[in-house]
C-alpha positions in Angstrom: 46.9 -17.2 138.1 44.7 -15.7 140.8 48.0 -14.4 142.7 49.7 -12.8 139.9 46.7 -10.8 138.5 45.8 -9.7 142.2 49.6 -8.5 142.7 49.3 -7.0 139.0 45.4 -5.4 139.5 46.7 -4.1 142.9 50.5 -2.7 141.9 48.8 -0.6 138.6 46.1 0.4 140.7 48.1 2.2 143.1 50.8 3.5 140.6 47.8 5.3 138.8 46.1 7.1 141.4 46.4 7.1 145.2 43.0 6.9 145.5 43.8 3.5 145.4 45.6 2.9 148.4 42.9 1.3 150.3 43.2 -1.5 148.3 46.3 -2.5 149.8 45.2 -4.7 152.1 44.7 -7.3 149.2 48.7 -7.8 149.1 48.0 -9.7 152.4 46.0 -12.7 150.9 48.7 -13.5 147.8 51.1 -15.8 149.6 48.5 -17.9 151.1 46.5 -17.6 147.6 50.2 -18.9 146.2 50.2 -22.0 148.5 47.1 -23.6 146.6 49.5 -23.5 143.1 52.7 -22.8 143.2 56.1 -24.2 144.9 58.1 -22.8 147.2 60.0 -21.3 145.4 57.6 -19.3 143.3 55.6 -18.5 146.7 58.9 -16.9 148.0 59.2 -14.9 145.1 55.6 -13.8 145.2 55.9 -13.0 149.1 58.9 -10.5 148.1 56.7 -9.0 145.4 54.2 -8.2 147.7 56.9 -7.0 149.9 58.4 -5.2 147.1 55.1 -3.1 145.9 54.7 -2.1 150.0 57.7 0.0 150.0 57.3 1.4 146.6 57.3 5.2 147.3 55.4 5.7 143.9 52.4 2.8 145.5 52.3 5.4 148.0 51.6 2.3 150.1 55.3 2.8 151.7 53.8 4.0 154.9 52.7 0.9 156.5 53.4 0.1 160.4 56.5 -2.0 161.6 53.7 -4.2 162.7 51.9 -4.8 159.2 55.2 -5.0 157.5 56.6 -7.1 159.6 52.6 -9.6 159.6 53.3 -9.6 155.9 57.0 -11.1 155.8 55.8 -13.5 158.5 52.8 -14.9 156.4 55.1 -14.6 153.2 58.1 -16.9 155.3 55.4 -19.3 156.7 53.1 -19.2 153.3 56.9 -20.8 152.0 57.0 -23.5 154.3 53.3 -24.4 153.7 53.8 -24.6 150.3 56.9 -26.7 150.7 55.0 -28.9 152.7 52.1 -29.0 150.3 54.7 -29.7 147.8 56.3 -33.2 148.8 52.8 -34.2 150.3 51.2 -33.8 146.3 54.1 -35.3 145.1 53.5 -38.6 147.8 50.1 -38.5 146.5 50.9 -38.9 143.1 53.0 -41.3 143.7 50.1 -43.5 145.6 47.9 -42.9 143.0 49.9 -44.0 140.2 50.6 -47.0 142.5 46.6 -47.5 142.9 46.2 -47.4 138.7 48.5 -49.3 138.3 47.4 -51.9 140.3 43.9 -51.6 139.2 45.0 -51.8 135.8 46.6 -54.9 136.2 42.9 -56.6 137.4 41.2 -55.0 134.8 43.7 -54.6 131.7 42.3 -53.1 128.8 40.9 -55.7 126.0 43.1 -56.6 123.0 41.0 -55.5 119.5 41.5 -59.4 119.1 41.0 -62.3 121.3 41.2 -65.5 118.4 39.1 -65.0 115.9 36.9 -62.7 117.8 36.8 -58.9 118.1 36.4 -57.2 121.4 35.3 -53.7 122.3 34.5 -52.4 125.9 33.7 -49.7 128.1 33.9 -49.4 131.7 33.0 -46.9 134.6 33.1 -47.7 138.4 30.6 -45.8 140.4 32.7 -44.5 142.8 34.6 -41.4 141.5 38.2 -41.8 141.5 38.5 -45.1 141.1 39.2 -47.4 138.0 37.6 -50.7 139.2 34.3 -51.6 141.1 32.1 -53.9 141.3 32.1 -55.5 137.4 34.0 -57.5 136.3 35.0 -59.0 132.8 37.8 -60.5 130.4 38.3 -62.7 127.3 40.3 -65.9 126.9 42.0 -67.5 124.3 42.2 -71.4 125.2 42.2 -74.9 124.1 38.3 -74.8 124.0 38.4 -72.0 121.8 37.3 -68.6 123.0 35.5 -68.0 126.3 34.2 -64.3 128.0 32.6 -63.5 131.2 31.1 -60.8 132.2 30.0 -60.6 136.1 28.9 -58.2 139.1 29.8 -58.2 142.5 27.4 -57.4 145.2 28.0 -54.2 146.3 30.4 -51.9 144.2 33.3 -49.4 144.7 36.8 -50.3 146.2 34.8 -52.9 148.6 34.3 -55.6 146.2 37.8 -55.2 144.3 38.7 -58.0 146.0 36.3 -60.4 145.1 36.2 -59.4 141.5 40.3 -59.9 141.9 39.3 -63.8 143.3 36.7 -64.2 140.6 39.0 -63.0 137.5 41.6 -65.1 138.7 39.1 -68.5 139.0 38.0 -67.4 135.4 41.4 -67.3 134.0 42.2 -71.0 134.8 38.8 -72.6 134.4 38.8 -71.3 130.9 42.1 -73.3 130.2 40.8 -76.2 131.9 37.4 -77.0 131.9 35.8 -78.6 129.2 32.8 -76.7 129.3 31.4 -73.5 130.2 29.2 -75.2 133.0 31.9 -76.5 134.8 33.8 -73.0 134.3 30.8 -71.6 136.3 31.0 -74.1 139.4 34.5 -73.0 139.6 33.6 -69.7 139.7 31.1 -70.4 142.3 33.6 -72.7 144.3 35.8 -69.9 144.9 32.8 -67.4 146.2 32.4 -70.1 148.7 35.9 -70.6 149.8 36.3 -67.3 150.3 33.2 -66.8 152.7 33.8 -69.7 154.1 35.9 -68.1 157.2 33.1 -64.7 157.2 30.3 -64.7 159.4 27.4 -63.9 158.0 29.0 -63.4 155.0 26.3 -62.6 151.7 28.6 -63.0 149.8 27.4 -63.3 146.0 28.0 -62.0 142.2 25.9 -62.6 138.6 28.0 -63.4 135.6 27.3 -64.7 131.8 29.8 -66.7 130.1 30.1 -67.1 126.6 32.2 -69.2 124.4 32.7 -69.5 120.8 34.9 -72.9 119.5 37.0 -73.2 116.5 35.3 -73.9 113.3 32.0 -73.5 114.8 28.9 -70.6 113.8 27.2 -70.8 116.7 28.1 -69.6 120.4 27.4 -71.0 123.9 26.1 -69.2 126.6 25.9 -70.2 129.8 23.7 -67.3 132.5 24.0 -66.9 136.6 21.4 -64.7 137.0 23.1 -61.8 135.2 21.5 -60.0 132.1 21.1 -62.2 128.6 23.2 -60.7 126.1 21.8 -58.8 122.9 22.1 -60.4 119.5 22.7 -57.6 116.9 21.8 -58.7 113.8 22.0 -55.9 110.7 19.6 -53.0 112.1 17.5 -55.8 114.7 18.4 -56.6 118.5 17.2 -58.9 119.8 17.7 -60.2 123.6 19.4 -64.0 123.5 16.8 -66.5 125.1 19.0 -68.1 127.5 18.6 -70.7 130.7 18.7 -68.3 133.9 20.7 -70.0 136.7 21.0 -68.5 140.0 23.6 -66.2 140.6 27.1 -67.1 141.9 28.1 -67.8 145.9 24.4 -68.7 147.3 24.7 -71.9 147.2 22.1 -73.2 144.3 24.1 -74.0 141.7 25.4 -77.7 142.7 21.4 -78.4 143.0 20.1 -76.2 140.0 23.4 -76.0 137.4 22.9 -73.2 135.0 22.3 -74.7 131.4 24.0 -74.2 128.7 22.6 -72.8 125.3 23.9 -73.0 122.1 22.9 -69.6 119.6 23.5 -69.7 116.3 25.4 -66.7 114.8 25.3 -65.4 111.1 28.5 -63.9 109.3 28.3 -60.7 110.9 26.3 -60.9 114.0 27.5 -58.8 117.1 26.9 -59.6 120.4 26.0 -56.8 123.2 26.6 -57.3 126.9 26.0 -54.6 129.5 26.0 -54.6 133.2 23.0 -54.3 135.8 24.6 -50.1 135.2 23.5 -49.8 131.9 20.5 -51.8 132.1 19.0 -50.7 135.0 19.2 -46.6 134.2 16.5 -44.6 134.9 15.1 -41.3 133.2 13.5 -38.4 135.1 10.2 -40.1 134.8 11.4 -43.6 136.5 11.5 -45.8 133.4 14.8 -47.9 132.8 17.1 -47.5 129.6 15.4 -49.3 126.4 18.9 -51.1 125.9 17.8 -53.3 123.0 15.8 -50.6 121.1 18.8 -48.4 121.4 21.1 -51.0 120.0 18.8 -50.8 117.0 19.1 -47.2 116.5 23.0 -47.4 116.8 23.2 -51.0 114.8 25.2 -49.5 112.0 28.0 -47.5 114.5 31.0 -49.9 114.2 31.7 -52.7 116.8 34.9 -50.8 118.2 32.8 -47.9 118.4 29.5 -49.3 119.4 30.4 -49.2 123.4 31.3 -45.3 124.0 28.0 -45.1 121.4 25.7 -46.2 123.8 27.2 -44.7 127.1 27.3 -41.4 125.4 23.5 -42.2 124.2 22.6 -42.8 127.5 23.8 -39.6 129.1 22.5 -37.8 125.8 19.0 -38.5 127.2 19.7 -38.0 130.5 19.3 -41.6 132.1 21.1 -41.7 135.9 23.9 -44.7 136.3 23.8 -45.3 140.1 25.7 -48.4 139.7 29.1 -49.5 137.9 28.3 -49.5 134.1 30.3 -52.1 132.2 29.8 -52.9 128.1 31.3 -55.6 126.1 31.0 -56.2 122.2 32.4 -59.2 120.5 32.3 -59.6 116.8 33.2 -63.3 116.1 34.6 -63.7 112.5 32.9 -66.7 110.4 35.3 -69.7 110.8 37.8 -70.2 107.9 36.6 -72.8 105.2 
């Protein structure tokens, strides 16, 4: 609005008193103020306002030189072009970045309420501003082995490791159909890491990720770990961190000599499990300590499960913890089995 009110504040200024005729040289700066937010079309009829309230008698601003007059209807006609310009280049923007979420959606589509007979909440923030996907990485299967999630990090974050966490979702997606058991879904995982550093020199090329899996007609889950955070058991107002077997992470070549194990958790009737990302868990107040994950998870124990996930983020920045990395949370509420 910054053009308008000037030409406004200016024009009644100078109607009132010509006292005020010093001010103007103000008209000048309202078409290339226009440019910033208005078309072409509304910058052209802003340029002949200013034009307008120059030869006003009662402005008493009708006196200007050939010269200035003639500055001003050359910086309103090229402000016009400028704006058209600006104009189709937003519009190609747009455009591109509609393109960009769309695309980013489609690696990272947002969670069903419902995956089987488990419910599924999530919350996800890349690092780098303006972008929808980094570095994490996560999803939720429905398959002959029953239900099976991952959640993972990529070295590195930001647009430069999209397309690993593209390879990696795309390995997951399969192994869960086919593999019999989460162990062997983790070698495929880390299969594909190294066939696609195969061909990189000095490639480092490497990412953590938990899998978990919960069968039909069974109360207890399995969780397999490559060196990425244990998940948190919520039980009524207690979290508790999950003991599991750390493996080492995925793409450095350990895991056809040390294969993560898997461990088997029993669950009670309403038991939640928590995952978060190296983002959340490694946060760090003012004074340098990290994020108390599982005694905040106490605390907010009785917010509801589809709930629980903007709960903690919003507790986090509550108390002023810094998130230097992607921050990714998952919560899955497996229903009892039937019978």
């Amino acid at each position: 609005m910054l053009p308008v009110l000037l030409l406004v504040a200016v024009g009644s200024a100078t109607l009132a008193t010509p006292h005020a005729r010093d001010l103007g040289f103000l008209l000048g700066a309202i078409p290339p103020l226009a440019v910033l937010s208005y078309g072409p079309l509304a910058t052209g009829v802003l340029g002949m306002g200013v034009v307008v309230v120059l030869n006003l008698p009662a402005t008493h601003l009708n006196r200007p030189g050939d010269t200035d007059l003639l500055t001003i209807v050359f910086v309103a006609a090229l402000s016009v072009f400028v704006s058209y310009v600006r104009s189709h280049r937003d519009a190609q923007l747009n455009t591109e970045r509609a393109i960009g979420e769309a695309v980013q959606r489609a690696v990272l589509p947002p969670l069903p309420e419902r995956v089987g007979r488990v419910g599924c909440a999530s919350f996800y923030r890349a690092a780098q501003d303006g972008t929808l996907v980094g570095g994490d990485f996560f999803d939720v299967r429905h398959g002959p082995h029953g239900v099976r999630a991952v959640m993972g990090d990529v070295q590195g974050h930001g647009l430069s490791a999209v397309a690993t966490v593209v390879s990696l979702l795309g390995a997951f997606r399969e192994a869960a159909l086919d593999q019999p058991d989460l162990e062997s879904v983790a070698a495929r995982l880390d299969r594909r890491l190294a066939v696609d550093s195969a061909d990189v020199r000095h490639a480092e090329l490497f990412a953590t990720a938990l899998l978990l899996e919960f069968t039909a007609g069974s109360t207890a889950m399995r969780v397999v770990a490559c060196g990425h955070p244990a998940p948190v058991l919520l039980h009524g107002d207690q979290a508790r961190e999950v003991a599991v077997a750390p493996g080492p992470p995925l793409g450095i070549g350990l895991l056809d000599v040390d294969r993560p194990k898997e461990v088997t958790v029993p669950l009670g009737p309403a038991d939640r499990i928590f995952l978060a990302s190296d983002g959340v868990w490694e946060a760090r107040g003012a004074d340098g300590t990290f994020y108390p994950l599982p005694e905040r998870l106490a605390a907010l124990a009785r917010t509801p499960s589809a709930e629980l996930p903007a709960a903690v983020w919003a507790d986090l920045l509550r108390q002023h913890y810094a998130v230097r990395d992607d921050a990714t949370i998952l919560v899955l509420a497996p229903e009892p089995p039937a019978g």
